[in-house]
C-alpha positions in Angstrom: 33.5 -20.7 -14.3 30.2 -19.5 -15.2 28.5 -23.1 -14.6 30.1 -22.8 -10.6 27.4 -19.4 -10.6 24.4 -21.6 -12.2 25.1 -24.2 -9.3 24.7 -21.7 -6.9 21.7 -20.7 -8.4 20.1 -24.2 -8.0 21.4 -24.9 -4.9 19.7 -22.0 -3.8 16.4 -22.7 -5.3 16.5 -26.3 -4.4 16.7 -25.5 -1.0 13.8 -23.4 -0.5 11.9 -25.6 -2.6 12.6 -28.7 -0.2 11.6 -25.8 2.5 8.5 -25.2 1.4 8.1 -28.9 0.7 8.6 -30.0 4.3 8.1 -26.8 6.0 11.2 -25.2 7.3 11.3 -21.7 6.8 14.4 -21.3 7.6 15.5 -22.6 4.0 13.8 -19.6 2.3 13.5 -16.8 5.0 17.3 -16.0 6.3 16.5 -13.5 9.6 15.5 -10.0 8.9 15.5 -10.5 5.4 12.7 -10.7 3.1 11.9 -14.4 2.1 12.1 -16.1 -1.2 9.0 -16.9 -2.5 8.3 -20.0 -4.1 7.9 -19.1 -7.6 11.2 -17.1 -7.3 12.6 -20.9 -5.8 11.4 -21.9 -9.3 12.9 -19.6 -11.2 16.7 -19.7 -9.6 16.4 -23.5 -10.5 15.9 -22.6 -14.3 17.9 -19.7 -14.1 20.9 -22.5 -12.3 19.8 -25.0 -15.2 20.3 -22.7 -18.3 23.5 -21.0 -17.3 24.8 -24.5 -16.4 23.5 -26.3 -20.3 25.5 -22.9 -21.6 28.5 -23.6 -19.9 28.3 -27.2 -20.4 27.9 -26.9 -24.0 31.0 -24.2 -24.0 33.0 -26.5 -22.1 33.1 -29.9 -23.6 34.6 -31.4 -26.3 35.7 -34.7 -28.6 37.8 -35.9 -26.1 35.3 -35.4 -23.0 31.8 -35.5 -22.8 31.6 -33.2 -19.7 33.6 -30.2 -18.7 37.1 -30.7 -16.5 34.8 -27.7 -14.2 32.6 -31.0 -13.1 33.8 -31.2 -9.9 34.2 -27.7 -8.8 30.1 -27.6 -10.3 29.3 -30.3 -7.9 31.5 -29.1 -4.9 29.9 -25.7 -5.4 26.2 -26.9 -5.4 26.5 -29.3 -2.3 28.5 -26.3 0.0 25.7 -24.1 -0.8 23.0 -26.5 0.0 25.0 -27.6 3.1 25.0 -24.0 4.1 21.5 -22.9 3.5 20.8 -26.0 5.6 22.7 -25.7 8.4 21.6 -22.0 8.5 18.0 -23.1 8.5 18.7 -25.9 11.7 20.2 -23.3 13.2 17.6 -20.9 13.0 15.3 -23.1 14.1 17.1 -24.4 17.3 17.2 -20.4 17.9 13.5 -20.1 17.3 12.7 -23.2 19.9 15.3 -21.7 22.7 13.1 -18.4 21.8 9.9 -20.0 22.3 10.8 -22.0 25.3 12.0 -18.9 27.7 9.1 -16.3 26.1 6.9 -19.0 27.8 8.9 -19.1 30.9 8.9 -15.0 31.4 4.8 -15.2 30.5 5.3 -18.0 33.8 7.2 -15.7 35.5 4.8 -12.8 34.5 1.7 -14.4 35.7 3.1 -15.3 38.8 4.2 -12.1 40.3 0.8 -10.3 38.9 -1.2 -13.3 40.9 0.8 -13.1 43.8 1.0 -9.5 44.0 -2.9 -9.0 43.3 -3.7 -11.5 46.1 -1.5 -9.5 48.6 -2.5 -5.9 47.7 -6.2 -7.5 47.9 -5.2 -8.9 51.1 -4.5 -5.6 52.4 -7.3 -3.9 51.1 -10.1 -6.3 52.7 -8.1 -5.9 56.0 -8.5 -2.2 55.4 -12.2 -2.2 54.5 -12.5 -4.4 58.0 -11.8 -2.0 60.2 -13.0 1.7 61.0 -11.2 5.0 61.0 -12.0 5.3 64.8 -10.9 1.6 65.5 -7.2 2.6 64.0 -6.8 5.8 65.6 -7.5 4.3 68.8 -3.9 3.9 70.0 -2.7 0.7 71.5 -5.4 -1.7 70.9 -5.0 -0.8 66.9 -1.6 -1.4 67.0 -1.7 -4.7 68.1 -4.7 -5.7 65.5 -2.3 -4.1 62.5 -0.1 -6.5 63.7 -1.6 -9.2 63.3 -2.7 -8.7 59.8 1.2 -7.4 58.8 1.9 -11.4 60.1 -0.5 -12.5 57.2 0.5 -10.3 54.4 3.8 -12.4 52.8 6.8 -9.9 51.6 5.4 -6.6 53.1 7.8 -5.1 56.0 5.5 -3.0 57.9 2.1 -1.1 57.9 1.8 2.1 58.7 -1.2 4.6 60.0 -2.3 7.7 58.6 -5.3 9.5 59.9 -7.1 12.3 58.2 -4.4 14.9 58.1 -2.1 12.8 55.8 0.2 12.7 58.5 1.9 8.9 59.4 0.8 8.5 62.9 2.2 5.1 63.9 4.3 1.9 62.2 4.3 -1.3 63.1 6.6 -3.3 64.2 7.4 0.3 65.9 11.3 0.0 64.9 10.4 0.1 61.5 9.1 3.9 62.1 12.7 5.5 60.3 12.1 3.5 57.3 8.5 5.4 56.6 10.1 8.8 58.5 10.9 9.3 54.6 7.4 9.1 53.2 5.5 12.3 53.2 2.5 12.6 51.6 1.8 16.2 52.7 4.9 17.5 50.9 5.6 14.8 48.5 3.5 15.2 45.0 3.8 11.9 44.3 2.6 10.6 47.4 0.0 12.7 47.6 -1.5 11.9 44.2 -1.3 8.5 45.5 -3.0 9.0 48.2 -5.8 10.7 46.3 -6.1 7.6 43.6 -6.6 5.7 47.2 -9.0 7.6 48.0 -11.0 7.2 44.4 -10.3 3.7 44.2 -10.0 2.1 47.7 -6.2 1.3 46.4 -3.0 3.1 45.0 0.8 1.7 44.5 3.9 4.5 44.3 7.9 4.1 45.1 8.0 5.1 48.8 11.0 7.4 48.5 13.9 8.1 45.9 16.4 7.4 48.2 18.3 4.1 47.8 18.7 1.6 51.2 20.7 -1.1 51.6 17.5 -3.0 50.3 16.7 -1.7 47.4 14.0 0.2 46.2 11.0 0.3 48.4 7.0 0.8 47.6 4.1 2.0 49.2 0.6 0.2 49.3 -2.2 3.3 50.3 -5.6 1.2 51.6 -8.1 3.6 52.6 -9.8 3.5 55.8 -13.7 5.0 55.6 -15.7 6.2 58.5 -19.4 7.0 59.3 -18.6 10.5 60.1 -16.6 10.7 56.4 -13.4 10.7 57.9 -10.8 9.1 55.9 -7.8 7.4 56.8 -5.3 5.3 55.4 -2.8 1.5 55.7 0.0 2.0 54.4 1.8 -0.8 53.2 5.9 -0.5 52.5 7.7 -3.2 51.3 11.1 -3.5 49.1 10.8 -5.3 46.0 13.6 -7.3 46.0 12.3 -9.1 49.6 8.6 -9.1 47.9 9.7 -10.1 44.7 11.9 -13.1 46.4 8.9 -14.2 48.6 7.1 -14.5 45.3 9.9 -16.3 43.1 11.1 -19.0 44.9 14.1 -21.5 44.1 11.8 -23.8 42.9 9.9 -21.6 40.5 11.2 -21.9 36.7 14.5 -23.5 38.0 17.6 -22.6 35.2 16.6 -19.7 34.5 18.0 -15.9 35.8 15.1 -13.7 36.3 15.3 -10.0 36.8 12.6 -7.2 37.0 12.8 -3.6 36.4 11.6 -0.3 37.2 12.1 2.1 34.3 15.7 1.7 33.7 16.2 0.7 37.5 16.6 -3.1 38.4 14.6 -3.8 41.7 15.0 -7.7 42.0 17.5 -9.9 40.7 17.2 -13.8 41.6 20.1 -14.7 43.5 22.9 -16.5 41.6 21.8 -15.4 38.0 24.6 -15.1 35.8 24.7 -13.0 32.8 26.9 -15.2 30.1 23.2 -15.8 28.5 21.8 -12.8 28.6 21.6 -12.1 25.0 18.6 -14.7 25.3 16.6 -12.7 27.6 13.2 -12.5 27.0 10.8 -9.3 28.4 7.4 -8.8 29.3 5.3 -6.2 30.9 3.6 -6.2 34.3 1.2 -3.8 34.4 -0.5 -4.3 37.4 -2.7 -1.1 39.2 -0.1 2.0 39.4 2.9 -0.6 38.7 4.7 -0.8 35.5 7.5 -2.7 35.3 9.4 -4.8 33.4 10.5 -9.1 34.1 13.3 -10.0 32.3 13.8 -13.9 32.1 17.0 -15.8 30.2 18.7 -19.1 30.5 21.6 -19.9 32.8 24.6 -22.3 31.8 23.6 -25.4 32.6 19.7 -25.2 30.7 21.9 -23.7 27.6 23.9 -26.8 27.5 20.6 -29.2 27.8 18.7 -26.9 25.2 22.0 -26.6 22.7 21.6 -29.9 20.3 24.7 -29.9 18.3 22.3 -30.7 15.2 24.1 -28.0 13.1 27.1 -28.4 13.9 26.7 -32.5 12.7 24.9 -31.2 10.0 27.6 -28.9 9.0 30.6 -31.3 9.2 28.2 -34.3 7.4 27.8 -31.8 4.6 31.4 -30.4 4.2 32.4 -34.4 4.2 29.8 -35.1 2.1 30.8 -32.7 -0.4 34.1 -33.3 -0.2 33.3 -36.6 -0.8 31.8 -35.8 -4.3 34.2 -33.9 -5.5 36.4 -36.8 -5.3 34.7 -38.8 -6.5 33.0 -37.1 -9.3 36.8 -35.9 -10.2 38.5 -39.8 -10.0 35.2 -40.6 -12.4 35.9 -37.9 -14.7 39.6 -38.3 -14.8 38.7 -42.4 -15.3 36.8 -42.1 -18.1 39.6 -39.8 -19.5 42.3 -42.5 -19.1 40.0 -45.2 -20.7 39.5 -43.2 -23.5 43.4 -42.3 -24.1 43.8 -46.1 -23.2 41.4 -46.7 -25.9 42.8 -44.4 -28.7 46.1 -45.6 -27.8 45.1 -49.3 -28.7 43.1 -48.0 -31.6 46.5 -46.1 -33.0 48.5 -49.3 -31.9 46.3 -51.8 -34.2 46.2 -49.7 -37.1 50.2 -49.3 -36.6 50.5 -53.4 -36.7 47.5 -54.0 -39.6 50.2 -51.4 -42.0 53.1 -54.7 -42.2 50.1 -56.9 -43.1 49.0 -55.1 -46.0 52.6 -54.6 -47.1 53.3 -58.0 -47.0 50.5 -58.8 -48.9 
């Protein structure tokens, strides 16, 4: 049984030589595991062809020319290339699915960063429009914030806060309880938010740690500058998952379940994603201004279905029939060849049996 490890030697060897022939890594490099380089390829085939010429010579004899093993060495050699190569296809169809949604989560990625940059931009220039006197003005401000919250896509309501960090006003005006939570007088967080505002023109921060019905909700602090260096401040709150599903519509990388996260909070989920693919799921980091969070893309069922080939399993089942196949034949060759040659030493034994009377007679 020695030859049946020499063929598993070649097998092996052959395989990642064809790989590096024709350029499928998967032949030589099996997952997480080191890779076979091609000189070692080399070597397992001479390694496979010595221990095989050792065996052979061990195994035959007068009566056969090659050992009764013949088979099994043949059967042995074809499963192992049939499994190295359905291994490889399959890696490879992994490696393509891979590809495929890491470029639809860079899609994704792109999208909410552009969309979200031209909104907080948005916001800002509407900010940098107007004065710190023209806000605190009452009424007439009111009605001009309105306008501009009618413009800015996914954002709830906008807010006023004057000098003394204190929220003055919210438009639409029923909206007031839902910033009632955000106070950046008492709240570190909003407070250092409101000084990177002040700094940079713009700062980002979760609104409040306390859960709605809607989700998680942000703030958007857009400073307000006066000649008399008064400084005020727009305040943008919106929850991410209406933001986030203003951004991401139906029609954006349709099949595939998209979520985003927070730290280890999820803040959008795309309606209807499933999670039997999840496994799949490809990340990438949107680190946008004071934002960090996290998109999460993966296939749903009915993209998995189109992407999945069935190449490996054909392959598989041609190679186990295949090698069948051999076997069975290579064994009704051998076993031939034996009956011809009994066939033939029985006629040999037969002749000389009816050339003895001859001679007698004789």
């Amino acid at each position: 049984m020695i030859g049946l490890l020499g063929s598993i030697f070649i097998g092996i060897g052959a395989v990642a030589l064809l790989g590096y022939l024709i350029g499928i890594s998967g032949t030589y490099a099996w997952g997480e595991f080191g890779g076979m380089a091609l000189h070692t390829a080399l070597g397992f085939m001479v390694l496979g062809v010595g221990i095989i010429a050792l065996a052979w010579v061990a195994g035959t004899t007068e009566e056969m020319n090659s050992p009764r093993w013949l088979p099994l060495l043949i059967g042995a050699t074809s499963l192992t290339i049939t499994c190295i190569l359905w291994q490889a296809i399959l890696a490879s169809e992994e490696l393509q699915i891979e590809q495929i949604v890491r470029s639809q989560v860079i899609n994704a990625r792109n999208r909410v960063m552009s969309d979200l940059d031209g909104r907080f931009r948005e916001l800002l220039r509407g900010a940098t429009r107007r004065t710190y006197s023209e806000l605190d003005s009452g009424q007439q401000a009111r009605k001009d914030i309105t306008r501009l919250l009618e413009h800015l896509d996914g954002f709830h309501s906008l807010g006023w806060i004057d000098s003394s960090n204190h929220l003055q006003w919210t438009v639409p005006e029923q909206e007031n309880a839902s910033l009632s939570g955000i106070d950046p007088t008492n709240d570190p967080r909003q407070t250092n938010a409101l000084a990177t505002a002040q700094t940079r023109g713009i700062a980002i921060t979760p609104a409040t740690d306390r859960l709605s019905e809607k989700g998680d909700s942000y703030g958007v602090y857009a400073r307000v500058s006066s000649p008399d260096e008064r400084h005020g401040f727009i305040l943008g709150f919106f929850y991410a998952q209406e933001m986030l599903e203003t951004i991401i519509n139906d029609h954006d990388i349709p099949g595939y379940a998209i979520a985003v996260f927070d730290g280890p909070r999820q803040i959008y989920r795309r309606p209807a994603s499933d999670s039997t693919y999840q496994g799949w799921a490809q990340e990438s980091f949107i680190s946008f201004k004071d934002l960090n969070w996290v998109i999460r893309v993966w296939p749903q069922s009915h993209v998995m279905a189109s992407m999945d080939t069935e190449v490996d399993v054909i392959a598989l089942i041609v190679g186990l029939l295949s090698s069948a196949l051999l076997v069975i034949a290579t064994y009704l060759a051998q076993t031939s060849r034996l009956r011809a040659r009994e066939i033939d030493v029985a006629n040999q034994n037969l002749q000389r049996e009816m050339d003895e009377p001859a001679k007698s007679f004789r």
